[in-house]
Backbone as ProteinMPNN parsed JSONL, in Angstrom:
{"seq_chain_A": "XXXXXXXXXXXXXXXXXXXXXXXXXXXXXXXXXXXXXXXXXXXXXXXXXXXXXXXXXXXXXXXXXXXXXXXXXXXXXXXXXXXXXXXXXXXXXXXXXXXXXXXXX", "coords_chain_A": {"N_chain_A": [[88.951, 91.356, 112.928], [88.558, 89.619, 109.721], [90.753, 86.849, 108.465], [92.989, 87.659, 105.55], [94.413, 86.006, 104.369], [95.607, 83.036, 104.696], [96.484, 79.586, 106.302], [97.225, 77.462, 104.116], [96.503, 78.489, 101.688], [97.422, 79.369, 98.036], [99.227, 81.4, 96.945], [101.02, 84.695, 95.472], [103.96, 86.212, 94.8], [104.478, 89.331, 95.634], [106.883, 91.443, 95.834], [109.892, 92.268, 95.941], [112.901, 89.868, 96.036], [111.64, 87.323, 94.832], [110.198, 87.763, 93.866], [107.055, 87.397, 91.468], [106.9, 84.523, 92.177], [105.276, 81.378, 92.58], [103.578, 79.904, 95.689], [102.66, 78.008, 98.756], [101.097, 78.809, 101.128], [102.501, 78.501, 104.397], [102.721, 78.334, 107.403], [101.004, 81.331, 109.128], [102.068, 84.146, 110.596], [100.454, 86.176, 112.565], [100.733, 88.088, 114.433], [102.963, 89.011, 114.034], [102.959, 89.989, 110.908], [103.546, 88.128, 108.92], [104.281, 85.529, 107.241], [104.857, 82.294, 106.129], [106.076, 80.856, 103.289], [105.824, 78.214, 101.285], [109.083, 77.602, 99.249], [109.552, 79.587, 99.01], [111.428, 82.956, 99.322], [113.813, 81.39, 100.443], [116.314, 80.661, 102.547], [120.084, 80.705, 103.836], [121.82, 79.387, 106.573], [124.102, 78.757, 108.956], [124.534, 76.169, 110.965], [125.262, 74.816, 113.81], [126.523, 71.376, 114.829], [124.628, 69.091, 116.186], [123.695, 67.034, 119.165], [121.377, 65.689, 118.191], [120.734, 67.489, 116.089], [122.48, 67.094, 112.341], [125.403, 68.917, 111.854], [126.012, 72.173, 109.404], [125.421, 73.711, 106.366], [122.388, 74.752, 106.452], [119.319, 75.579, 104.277], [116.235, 76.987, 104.793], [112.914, 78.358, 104.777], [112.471, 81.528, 105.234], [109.979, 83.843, 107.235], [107.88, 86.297, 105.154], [106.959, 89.333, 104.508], [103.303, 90.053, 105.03], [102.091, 92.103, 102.854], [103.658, 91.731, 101.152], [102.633, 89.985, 99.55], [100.064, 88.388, 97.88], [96.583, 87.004, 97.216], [96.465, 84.122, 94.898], [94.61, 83.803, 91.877], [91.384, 81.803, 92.055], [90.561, 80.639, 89.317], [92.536, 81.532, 87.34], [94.726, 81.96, 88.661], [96.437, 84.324, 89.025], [97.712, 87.404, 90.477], [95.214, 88.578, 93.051], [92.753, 91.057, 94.816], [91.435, 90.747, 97.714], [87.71, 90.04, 98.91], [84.988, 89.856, 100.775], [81.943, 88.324, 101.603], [78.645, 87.333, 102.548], [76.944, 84.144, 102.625], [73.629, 82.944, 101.781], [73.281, 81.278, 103.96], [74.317, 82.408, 105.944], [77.098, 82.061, 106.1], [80.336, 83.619, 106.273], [82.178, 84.378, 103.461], [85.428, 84.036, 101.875], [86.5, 86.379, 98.771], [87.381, 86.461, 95.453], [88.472, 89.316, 94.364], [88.835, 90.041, 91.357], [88.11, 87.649, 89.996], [85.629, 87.204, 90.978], [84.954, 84.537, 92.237], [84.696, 81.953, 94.576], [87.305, 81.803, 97.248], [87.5, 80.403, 100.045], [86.418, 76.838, 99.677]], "CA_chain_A": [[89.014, 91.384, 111.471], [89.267, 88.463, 109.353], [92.048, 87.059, 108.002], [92.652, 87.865, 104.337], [95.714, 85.061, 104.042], [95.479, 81.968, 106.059], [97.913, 78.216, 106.44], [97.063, 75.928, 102.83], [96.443, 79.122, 100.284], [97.912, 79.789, 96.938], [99.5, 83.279, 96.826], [101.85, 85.201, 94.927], [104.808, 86.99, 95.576], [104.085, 91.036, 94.811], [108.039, 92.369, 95.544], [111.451, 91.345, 96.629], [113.683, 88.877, 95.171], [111.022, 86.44, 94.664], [108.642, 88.737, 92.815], [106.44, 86.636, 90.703], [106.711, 82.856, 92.232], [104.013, 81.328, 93.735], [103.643, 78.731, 96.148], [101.684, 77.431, 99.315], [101.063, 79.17, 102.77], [102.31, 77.264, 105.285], [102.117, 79.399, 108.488], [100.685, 82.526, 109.28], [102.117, 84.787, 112.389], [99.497, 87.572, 112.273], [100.952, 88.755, 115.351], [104.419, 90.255, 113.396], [102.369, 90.409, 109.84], [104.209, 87.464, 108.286], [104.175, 84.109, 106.59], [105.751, 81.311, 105.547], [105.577, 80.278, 101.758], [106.818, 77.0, 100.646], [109.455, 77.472, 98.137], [109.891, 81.191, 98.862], [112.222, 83.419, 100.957], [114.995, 80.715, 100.936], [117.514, 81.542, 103.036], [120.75, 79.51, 104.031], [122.144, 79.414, 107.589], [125.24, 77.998, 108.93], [124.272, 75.96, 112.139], [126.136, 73.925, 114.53], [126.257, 69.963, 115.142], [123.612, 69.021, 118.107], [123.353, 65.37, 118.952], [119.895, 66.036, 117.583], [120.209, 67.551, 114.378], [123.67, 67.309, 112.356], [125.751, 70.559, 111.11], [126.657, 72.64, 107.984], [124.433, 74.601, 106.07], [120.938, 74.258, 105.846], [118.471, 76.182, 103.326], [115.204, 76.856, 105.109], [112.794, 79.512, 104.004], [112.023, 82.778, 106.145], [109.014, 84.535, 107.077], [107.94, 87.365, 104.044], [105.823, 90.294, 105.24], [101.635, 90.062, 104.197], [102.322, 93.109, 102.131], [104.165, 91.517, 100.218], [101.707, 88.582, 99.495], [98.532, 88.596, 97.277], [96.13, 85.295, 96.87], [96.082, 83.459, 93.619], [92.973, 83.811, 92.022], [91.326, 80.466, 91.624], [90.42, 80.925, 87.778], [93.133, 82.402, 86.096], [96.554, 81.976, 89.282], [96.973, 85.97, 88.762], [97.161, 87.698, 92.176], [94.132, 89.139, 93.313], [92.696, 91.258, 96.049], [90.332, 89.719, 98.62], [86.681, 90.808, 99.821], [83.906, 88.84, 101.986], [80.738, 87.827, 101.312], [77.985, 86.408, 103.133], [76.489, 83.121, 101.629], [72.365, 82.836, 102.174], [73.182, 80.313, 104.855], [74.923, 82.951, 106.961], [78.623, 81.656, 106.245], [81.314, 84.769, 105.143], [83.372, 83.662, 102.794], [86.329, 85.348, 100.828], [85.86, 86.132, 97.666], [88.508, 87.064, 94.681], [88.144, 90.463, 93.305], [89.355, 89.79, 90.102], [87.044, 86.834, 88.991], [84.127, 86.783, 91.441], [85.148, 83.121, 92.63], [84.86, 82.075, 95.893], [88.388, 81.552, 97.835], [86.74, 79.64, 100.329], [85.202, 76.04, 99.318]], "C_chain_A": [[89.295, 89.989, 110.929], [90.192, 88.556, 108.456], [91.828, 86.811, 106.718], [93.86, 86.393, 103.453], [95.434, 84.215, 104.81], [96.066, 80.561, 105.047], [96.752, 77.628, 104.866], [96.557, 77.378, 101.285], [97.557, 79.64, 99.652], [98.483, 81.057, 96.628], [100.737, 83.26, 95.915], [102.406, 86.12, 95.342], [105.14, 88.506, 94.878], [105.533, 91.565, 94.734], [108.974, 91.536, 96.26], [111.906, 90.495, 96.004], [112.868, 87.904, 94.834], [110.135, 86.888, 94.437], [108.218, 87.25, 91.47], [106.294, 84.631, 90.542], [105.535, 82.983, 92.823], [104.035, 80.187, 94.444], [102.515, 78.751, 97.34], [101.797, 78.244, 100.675], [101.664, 78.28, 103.529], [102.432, 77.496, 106.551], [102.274, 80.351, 108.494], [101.18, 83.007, 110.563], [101.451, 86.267, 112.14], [99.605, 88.529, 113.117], [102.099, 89.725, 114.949], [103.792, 90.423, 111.743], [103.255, 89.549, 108.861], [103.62, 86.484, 108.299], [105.081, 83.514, 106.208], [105.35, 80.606, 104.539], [106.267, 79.46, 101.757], [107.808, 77.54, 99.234], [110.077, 78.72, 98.329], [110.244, 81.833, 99.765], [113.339, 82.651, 101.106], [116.236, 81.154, 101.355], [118.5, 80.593, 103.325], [121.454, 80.246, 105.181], [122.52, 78.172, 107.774], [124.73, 77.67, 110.603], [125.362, 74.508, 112.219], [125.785, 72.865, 115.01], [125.454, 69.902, 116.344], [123.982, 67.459, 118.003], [122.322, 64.951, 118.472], [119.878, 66.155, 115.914], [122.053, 67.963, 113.55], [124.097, 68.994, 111.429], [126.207, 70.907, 110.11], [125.757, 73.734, 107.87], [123.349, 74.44, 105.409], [120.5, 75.441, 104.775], [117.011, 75.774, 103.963], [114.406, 78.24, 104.471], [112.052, 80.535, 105.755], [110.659, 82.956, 105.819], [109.02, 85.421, 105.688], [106.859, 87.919, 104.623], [104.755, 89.732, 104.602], [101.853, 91.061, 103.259], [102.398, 92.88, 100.986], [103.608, 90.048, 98.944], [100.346, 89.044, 98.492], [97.968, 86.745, 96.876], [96.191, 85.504, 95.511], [94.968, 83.161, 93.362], [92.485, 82.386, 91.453], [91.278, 79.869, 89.984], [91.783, 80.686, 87.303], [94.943, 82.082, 86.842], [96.949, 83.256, 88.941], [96.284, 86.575, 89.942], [95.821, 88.664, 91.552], [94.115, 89.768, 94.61], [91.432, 90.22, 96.534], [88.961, 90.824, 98.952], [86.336, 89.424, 100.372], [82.688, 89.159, 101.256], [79.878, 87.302, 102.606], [77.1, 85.803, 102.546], [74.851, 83.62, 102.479], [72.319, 82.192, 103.597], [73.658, 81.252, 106.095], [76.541, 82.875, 107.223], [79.397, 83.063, 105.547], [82.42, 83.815, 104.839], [84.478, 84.538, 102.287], [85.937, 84.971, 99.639], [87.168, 86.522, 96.707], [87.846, 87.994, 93.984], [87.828, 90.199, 91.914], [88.384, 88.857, 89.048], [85.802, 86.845, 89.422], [83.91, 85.478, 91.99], [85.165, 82.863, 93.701], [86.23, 81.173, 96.365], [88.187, 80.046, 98.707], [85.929, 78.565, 100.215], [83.95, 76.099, 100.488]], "O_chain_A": [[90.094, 89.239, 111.49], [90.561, 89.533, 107.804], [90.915, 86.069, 106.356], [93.932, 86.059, 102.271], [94.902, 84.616, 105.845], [96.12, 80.415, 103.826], [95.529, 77.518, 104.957], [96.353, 77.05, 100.116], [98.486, 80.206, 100.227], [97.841, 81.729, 95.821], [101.373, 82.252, 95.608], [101.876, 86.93, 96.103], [105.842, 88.74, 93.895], [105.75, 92.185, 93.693], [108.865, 90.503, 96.921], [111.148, 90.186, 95.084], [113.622, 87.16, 94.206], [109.069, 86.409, 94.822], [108.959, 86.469, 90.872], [105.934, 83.846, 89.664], [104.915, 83.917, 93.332], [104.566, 79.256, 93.838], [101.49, 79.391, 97.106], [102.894, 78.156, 101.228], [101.333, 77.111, 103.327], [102.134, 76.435, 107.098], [103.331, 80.816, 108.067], [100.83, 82.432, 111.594], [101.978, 87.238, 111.597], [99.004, 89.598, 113.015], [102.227, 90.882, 115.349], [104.453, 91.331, 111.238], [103.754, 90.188, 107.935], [102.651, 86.245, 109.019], [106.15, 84.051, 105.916], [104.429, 79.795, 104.645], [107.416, 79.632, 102.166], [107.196, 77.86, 98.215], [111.167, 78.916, 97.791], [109.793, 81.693, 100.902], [114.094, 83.106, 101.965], [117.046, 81.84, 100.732], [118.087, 79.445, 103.159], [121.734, 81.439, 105.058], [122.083, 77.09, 107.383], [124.551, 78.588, 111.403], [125.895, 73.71, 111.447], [124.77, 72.921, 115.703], [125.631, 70.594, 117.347], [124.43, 66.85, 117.031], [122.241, 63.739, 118.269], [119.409, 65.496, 114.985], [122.759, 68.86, 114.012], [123.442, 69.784, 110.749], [126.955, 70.082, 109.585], [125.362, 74.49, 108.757], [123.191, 74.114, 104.233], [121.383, 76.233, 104.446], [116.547, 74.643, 103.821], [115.025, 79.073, 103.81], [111.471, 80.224, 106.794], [110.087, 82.581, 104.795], [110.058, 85.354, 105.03], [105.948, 87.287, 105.157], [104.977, 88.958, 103.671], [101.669, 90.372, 102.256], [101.779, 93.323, 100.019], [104.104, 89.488, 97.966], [99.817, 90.15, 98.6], [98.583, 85.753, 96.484], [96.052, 86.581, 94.931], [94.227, 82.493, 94.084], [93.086, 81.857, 90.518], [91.86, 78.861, 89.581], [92.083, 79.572, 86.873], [95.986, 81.988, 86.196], [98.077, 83.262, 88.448], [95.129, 86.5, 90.361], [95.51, 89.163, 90.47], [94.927, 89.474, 95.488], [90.789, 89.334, 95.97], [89.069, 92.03, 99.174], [86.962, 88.366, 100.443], [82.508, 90.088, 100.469], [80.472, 86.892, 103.603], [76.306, 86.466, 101.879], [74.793, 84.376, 103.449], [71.417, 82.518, 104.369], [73.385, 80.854, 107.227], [77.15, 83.39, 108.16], [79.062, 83.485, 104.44], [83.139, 83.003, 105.421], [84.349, 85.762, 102.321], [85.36, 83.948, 99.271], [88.107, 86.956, 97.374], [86.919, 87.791, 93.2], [86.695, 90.154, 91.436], [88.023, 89.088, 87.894], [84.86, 86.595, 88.671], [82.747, 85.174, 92.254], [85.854, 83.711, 94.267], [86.329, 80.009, 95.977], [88.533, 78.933, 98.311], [84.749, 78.768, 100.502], [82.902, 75.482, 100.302]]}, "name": "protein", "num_of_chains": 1, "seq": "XXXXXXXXXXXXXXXXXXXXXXXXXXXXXXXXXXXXXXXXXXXXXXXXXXXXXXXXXXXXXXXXXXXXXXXXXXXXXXXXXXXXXXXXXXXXXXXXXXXXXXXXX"}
């Protein structure tokens, strides 16, 4: 199946404390059905001094289920769902419901 979310797109956040931000993919684990949004999910964890990296409490952001995810439609930035296409050339692309735009340059 292809993937309907993937690392550098625009999405919005459908539920959970961070209903209605939006920010940037920045990895996909398609193997547990999660992502990592810039900006979103921030969580703060108390870690301990290494000689590596020093200690207190950072603010990194967590995975957030796909579920909970919808792309930003290129037009308009109002989630959308996704289909596919196939161009003349033979390429599938995604497409945004919502406007008819292709996801995909």
């Amino acid at each position: 199946m292809a993937a309907k979310i993937k690392k550098g797109d625009k999405v919005v956040v459908m539920a959970g404390r961070d209903k209605g931000r939006t920010g940037e993919v920045r990895q996909v684990m398609p193997n547990e059905g999660r992502a990592i949004v810039a900006g979103v999910n921030l969580v703060r964890r108390h870690t301990r001094q290494t000689p590596q990296t020093e200690g207190g409490i950072l603010t990194k952001e967590a995975p957030i289920h796909l579920s909970n995810l919808a792309i930003a439609d290129p037009k308009s930035g109002k989630p959308t769902r996704v289909g596919f296409k196939i161009l003349d050339d033979g390429r599938k692309v995604r497409v945004a419901k919502r406007s008819g735009d292709l996801i995909d340059g």
